[in-house]
Each structure stands twice: as structure tokens, then as C-alpha cells.
N, C-alpha and C positions, 0 to 999 in steps of 0.2 A: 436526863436527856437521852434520846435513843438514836445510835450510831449503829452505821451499817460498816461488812468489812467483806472479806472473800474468803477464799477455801483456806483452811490453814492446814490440812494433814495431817493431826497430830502433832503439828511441829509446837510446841510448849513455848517458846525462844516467840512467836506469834505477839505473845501476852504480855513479854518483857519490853514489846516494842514501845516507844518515849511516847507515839501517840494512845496507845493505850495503855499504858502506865497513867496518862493524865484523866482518866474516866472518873468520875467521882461515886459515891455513896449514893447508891439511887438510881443510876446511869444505868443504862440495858447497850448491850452489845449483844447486836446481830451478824451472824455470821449463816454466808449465802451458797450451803453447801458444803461437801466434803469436811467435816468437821473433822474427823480421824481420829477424836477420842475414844471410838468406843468401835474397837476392833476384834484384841482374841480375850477382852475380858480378864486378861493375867492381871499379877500384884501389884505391876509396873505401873499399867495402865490404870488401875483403879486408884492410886498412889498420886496419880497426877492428876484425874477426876475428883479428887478431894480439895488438892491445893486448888484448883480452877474456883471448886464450888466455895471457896475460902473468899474467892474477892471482895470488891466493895461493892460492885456491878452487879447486875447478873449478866448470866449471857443465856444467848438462844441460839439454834442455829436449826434450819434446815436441812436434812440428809440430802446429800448428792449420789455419786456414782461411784466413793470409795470410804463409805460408811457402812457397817454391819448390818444389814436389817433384821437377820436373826436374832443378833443380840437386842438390839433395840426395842422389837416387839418383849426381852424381858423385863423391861424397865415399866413402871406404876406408870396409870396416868391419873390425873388429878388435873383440877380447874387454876387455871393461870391467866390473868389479865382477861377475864372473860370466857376463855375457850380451852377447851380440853388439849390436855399437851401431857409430853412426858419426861418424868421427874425423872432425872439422870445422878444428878446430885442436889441438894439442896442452894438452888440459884444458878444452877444447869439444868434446862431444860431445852427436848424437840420441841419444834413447831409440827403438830401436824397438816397433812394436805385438805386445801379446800375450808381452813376455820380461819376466823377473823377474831382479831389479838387489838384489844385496847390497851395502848402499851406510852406513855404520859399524853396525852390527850389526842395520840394519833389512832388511826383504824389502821392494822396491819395487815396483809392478805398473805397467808403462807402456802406456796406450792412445793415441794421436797421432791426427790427422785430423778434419777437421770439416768440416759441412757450410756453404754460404756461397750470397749470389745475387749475389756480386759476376760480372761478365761480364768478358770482353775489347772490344778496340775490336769488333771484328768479330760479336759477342753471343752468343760461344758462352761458356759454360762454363770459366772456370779452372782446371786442375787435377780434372779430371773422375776422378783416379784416389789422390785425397786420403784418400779412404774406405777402408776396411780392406773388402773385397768378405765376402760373406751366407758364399761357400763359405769362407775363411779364419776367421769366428766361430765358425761352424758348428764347425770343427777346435777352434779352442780351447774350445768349448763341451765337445767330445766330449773332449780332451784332459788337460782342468785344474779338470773339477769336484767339490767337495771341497777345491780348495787352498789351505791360507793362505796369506796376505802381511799385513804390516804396513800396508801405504799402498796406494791405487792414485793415480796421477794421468793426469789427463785433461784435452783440451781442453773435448771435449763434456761435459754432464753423463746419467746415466742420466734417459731422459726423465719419470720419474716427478717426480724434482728438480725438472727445468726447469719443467715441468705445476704443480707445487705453488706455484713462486716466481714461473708466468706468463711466464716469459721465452721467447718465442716458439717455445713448444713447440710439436711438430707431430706429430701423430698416424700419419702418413707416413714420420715420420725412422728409418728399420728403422734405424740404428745407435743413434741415442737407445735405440729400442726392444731392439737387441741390449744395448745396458750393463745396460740393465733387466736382461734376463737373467742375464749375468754378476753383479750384484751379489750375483744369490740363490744362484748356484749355487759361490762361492769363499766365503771366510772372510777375512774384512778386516776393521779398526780402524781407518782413517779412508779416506778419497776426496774429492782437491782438484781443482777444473776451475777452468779460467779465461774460458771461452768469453764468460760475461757481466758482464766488466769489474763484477763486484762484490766487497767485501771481505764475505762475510759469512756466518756458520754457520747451513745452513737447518735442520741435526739434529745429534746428538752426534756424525755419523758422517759426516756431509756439509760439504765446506766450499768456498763460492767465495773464489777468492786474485785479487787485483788486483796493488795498488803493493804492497800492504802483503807485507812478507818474515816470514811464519810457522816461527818454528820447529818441528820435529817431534823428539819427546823417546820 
């Protein structure tokens, strides 16, 4: 069965929780965002990248706005439930942006990447290449409009969402503004983000995922 959930940080203690402790052998856990395992790549963190890749589940998740993309692009990618993704551990795997994931008899749409103002020591910009760039929407705009999927998940949400719920939406955000687009132009039945640490359905059709582990039926 495939369960959605929200940003976990790194936080390991995530996995221990009683709802996802109850996943079973077989079971895919998505996670919508910020994942946080895979940050400075030390022995710590690949140590706990193991135990993860040890479950019964697999899990997947989309990068957010406080996941490595450096490191990431070192990870293999290899074919997964359909579409190209990347092997992080064996049963941890990214979703990449813009591929469609057949994942137990649903269509999944994956968008990754978010915008942030966190900085480095030196004040530039984190991961200035987080974002799926204008010319690559553009492509999936021209490529994939008309198309169903069951799910999409997202960090960000389409800015209209975020504008509705206030959550620091920004008139500015061309990819907010690109999901905009995309919402209207494919055929979908739900879209989960996790960007604003909320649990909570803002439409029939929209849903923000936090701690809580959602299943999707």
C-alpha cells in the first residue's frame, strides 16, 4: 500500500513513529520533501541511510529546500516503479522532477525542489540549483498536458494553495506559479506538499502532510 507523510529532517525518531512502525513488507512510504538524510555524507549519516534502507517498506521521497543537491546528484540512478529515480540505498530512493512512478497500481507525479532564504556562512544562496529551471517546465508543460496521474507530490505547493492558506506565498515564486500551471493542464485526484509543516486538507484535492502518515487508497 502507498502512504504519504511530510518533511522529516533527518530526524530518524520519524521512522520509530507507531504509525509507521505499522507499514508492512511491500508498503512504499512517501515522504513530501525535506528528507534530511543525505546532507554532509559523514559515517553517521550513512549509518542511518542503511538502517532506513533495512526496512520492510521502501521509502521515497522528494527533495525539498533542506536536502543536498550536491550530494544527491552523487547517487546512481536506476529504473524504479517505471521511471528513472535515484538509488540512495537499496529501498531508499529520490523521485525525480517531472517522471511518473507506478507505484501499487497508482500513477504518482513527482515534483522535488523548493524555494528557501536560508544562506550559507559566506551569504550566498544554498543550492541555488534546487529549482527545476523555467526551460525544463516549459518542456513538461509542452510535453505532458492532458495527462493523468492519480497523485502528484510535492514540496512546494501550487501558489494558488499556498496564497489561499497564507503561507508565505509569493507572487514572485515562478515555480509556485509554474505548479499553478501544471495543476490545470494534467488530470489528477489528489496533490500532497509538505513545504508548510501542516497536516491539513485545504480542498478535496489538496493536501498538506506533516508527521501524520496518510494513506492513499
Amino acid at each position: 500500500m502507498l502512504y504519504i507523510t511530510g518533511d522529516t529532517h533527518g530526524d530518524y525518531d520519524r521512522f520509530e513513529d507507531k504509525a509507521v512502525r505499522r507499514l508492512k513488507q511491500g508498503d512504499v512510504l512517501v515522504v513530501c520533501g525535506d528528507f534530511g538524510f543525505v546532507w554532509d555524507g559523514g559515517k553517521r549519516e550513512q549509518k542511518i541511510l542503511k538502517k532506513l534502507g533495512k526496512k520492510k517498506y521502501t521509502i521515497l521521497f522528494v527533495p525539498g529546500s533542506g536536502d543536498n543537491y550536491d550530494l544527491l546528484r552523487e547517487y546512481p540512478e536506476e529504473t524504479v516503479y517505471g521511471a528513472p529515480a535515484r538509488r540512495i540505498e537499496q529501498g531508499v530512493y529520490q523521485l525525480l522532477t517531472g517522471q511518473f512512478y507506478d507505484i501499487d497500481g497508482k500513477r504518482l507525479l513527482a515534483f522535488g525542489g523548493g524555494e528557501s532564504m536560508d544562506q550559507d556562512i559566506i551569504g550566498r544562496e544554498l543550492f541555488c540549483d534546487q529549482l527545476p529551471t523555467k526551460a525544463e517546465l516549459d518542456v513538461f508543460c509542452q510535453q505532458h498536458a492532458g495527462e493523468k496521474t492519480d497523485l502528484v507530490v510535492s514540496y512546494e505547493p501550487p501558489y494558488a494553495i499556498a496564497s489561499f492558506l497564507d503561507l508565505e506565498a509569493k507572487a514572485d515564486s515562478y515555480y509556485g506559479l509554474y505548479l499553478d500551471t501544471i495543476s490545470r493542464q494534467i488530470e489528477f485526484k489528489q496533490w500532497f506538499f509538505g513545504k508548510h509543516h501542516v497536516d491539513k486538507r485545504v480542498t478535496p484535492r489538496y493536501m498538506g502532510v506533516f508527521e501524520k502518515v496518510v494513506p492513499y487508497r
